[in-house]
C-alpha positions as CSV (number, residue, x, y, z in Angstrom):
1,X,177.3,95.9,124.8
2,X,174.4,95.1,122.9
3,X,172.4,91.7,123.2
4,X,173.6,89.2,120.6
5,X,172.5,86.0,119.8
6,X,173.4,83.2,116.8
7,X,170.6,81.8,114.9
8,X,170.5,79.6,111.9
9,X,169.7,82.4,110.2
10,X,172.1,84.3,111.2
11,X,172.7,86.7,114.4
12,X,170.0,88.6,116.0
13,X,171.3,91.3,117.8
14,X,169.1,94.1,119.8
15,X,171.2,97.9,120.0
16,X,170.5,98.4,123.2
17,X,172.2,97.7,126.7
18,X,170.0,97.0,130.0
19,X,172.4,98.8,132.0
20,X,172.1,102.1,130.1
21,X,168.2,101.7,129.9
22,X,167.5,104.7,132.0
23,X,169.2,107.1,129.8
24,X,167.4,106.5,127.0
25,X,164.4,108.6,126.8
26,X,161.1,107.2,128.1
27,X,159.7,107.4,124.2
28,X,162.2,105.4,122.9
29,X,162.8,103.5,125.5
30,X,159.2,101.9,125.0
31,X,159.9,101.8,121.3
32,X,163.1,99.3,121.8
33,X,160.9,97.4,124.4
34,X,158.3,96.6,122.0
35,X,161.0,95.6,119.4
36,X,162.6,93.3,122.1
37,X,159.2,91.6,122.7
38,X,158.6,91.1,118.9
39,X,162.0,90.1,118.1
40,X,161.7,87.3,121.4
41,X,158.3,86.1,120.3
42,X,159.9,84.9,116.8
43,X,163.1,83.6,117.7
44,X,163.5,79.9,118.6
45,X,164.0,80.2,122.5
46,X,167.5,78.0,122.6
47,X,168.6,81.4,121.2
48,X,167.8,84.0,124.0
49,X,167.8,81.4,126.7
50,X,171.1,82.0,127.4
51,X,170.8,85.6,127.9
52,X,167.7,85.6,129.8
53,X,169.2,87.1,132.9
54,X,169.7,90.4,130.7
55,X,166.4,90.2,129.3
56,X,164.0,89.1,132.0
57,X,164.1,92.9,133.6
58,X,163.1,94.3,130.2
59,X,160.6,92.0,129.4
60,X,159.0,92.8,133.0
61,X,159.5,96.5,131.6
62,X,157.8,95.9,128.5
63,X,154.5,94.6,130.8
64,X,154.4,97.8,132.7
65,X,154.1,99.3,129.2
66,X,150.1,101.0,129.1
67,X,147.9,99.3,127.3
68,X,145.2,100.8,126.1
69,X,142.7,97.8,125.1
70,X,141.9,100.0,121.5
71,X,145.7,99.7,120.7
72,X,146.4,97.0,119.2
73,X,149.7,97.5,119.2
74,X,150.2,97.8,123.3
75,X,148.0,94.5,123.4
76,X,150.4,92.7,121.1
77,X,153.2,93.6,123.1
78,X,151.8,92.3,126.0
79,X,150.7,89.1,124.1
80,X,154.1,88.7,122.9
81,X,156.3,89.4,126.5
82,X,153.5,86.9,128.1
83,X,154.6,84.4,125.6
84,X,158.1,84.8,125.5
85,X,157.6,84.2,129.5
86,X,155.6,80.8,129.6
87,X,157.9,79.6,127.1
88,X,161.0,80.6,129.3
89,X,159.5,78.9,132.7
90,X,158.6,75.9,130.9
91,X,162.3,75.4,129.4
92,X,164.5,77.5,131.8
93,X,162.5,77.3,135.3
94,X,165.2,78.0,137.4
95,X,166.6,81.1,135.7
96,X,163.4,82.7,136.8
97,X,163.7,81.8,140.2
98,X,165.4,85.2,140.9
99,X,162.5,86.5,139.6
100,X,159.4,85.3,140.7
101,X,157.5,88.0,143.0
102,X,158.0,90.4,140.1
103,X,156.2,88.0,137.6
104,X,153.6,87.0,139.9
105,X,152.8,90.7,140.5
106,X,153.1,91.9,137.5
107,X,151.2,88.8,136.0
108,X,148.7,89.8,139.0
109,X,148.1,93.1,138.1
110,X,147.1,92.3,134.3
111,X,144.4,90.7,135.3
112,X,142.5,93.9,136.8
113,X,139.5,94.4,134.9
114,X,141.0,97.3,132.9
115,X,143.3,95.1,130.7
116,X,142.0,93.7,127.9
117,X,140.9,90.3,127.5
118,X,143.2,88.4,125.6
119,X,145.7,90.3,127.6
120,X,144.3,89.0,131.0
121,X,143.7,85.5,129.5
122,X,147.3,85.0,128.3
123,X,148.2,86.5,131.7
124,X,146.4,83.9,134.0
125,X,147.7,80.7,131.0
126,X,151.1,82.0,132.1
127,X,150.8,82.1,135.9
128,X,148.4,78.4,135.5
129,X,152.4,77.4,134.7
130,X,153.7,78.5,137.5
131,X,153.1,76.1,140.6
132,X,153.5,72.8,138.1
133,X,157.3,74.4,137.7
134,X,158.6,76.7,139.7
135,X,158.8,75.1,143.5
136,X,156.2,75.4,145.9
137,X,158.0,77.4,148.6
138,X,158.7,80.3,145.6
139,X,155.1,80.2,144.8
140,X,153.1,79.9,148.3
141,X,153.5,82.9,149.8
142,X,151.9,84.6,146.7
143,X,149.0,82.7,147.0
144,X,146.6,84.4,148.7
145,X,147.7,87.7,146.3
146,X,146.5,86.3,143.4
């Protein structure tokens, strides 16, 4: 079933099930995980709140995405997942609880000195978030990691 969500404008809806993911081919796969990250960044969040345990593994797909720092593009859609996920642990901490080594390493890893700037910046505003609301004994042991 595709992801649907009521808006005052309307209903946002994104053709494309997380479950069937991995039949979809790896081109267009990345294609509808950009979309999802452009639609999320301009959509109030009360809206996708609700369906963040769908959307939290494809936003964590959409950060494995490569990003090549001349494509502008890749960068946005990094920039854009990054912001969809500080606004979702500063509104909906605990739905991310299930989720947290997965965040911290990926949020980890884009701040190797390959990834582009604003990519790495946005990265390390989003995990700054983390210990202020996720609770400590989710956050300690990755510590030292980061």
């Amino acid at each position: 079933m595709p992801w649907e969500a009521e808006g005052r404008r309307g209903k946002y809806r994104v053709p494309w099930e997380a479950e069937g993911r991995n039949a979809v081919s790896t081109g267009r796969q990345n294609s509808f995980l950009v979309a999802l990250s452009n639609i999320l960044r301009h959509i109030p969040s009360k809206i996708f709140l609700p369906s963040l345990p769908q959307l939290v593994p494809l936003l964590l797909q959409s950060l494995d995405l490569p990003t090549p720092a001349k494509d502008q593009g890749a960068v946005n859609v990094k920039l854009a997942t990054l912001s969809t996920l500080s606004i979702t642990i500063l509104e909906s901490a605990n739905a991310l609880q299930a989720h947290v080594s997965s965040l911290i390493t990926y949020h980890g890893d884009l701040g190797n000195p390959g990834a582009p700037r604003r990519v790495t910046k946005e990265a390390l505003s989003c995990l700054r978030i983390f210990p202020g609301t996720l609770r400590n004994e989710l956050v300690l042991p990755y510590k030292s990691r980061l």
